[in-house]
N, C-alpha and C positions, 0 to 999 in steps of 0.2 A: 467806342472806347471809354468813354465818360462812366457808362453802365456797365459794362464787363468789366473793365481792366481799374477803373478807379472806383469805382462801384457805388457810385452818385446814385440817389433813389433819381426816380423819374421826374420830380417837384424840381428836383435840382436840377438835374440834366433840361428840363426844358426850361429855367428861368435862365441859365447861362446861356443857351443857344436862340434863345427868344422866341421858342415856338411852343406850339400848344402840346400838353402831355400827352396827348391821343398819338399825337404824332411821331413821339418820339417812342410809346411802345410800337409802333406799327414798324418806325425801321430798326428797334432795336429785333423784333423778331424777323424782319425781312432779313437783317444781316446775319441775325444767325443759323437763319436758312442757307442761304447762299453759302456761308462758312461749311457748313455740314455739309451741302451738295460737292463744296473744291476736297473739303479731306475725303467724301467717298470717292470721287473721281481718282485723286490720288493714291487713295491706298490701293483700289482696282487697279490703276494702271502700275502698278509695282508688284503687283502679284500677291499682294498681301491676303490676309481674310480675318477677319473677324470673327472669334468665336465665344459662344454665351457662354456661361459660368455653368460650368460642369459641376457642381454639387459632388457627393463625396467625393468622385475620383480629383477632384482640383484637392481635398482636403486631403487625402491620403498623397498628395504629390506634395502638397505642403509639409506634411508630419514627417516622410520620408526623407525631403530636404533637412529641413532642423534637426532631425535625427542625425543626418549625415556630419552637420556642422558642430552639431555638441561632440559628434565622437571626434573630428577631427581638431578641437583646441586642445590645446599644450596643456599640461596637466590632469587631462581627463582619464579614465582607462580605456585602453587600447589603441592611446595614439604613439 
């Protein structure tokens, strides 16, 4: 928490908690292993999927979008 969420270097994080800084990178990476293993578990068990960044065609669904939304504000032509 210290390292992620308050974002204390590790000098920090290990003079408050009183331990050696070796230490404190090793559970800071063990916990964010563990974090990553609970959201995969989770997004699997919900049916979820994960997909990699589709290059143009994401960009042509973006363009499409904002296209959509300039035509549809108030004032524009053809709304």
């Amino acid at each position: 928490m210290m390292r992620a969420v308050q974002q204390l270097d590790t000098r920090d994080t290990a003079r408050m908690l009183g331990i050696d800084e070796q230490l404190v990178k090793t559970r800071y990476l063990r916990g964010k292993r563990l974090l990553r293993t609970l959201v995969d578990v989770h997004i699997e068990g919900a049916g979820l999927h994960l997909h990699e960044f589709a290059g143009r065609r994401c960009d042509a669904m973006v363009s499409r979008v904002l296209n959509r939304l300039a035509e549809d504000e108030p004032g524009t032509p053809g709304s």
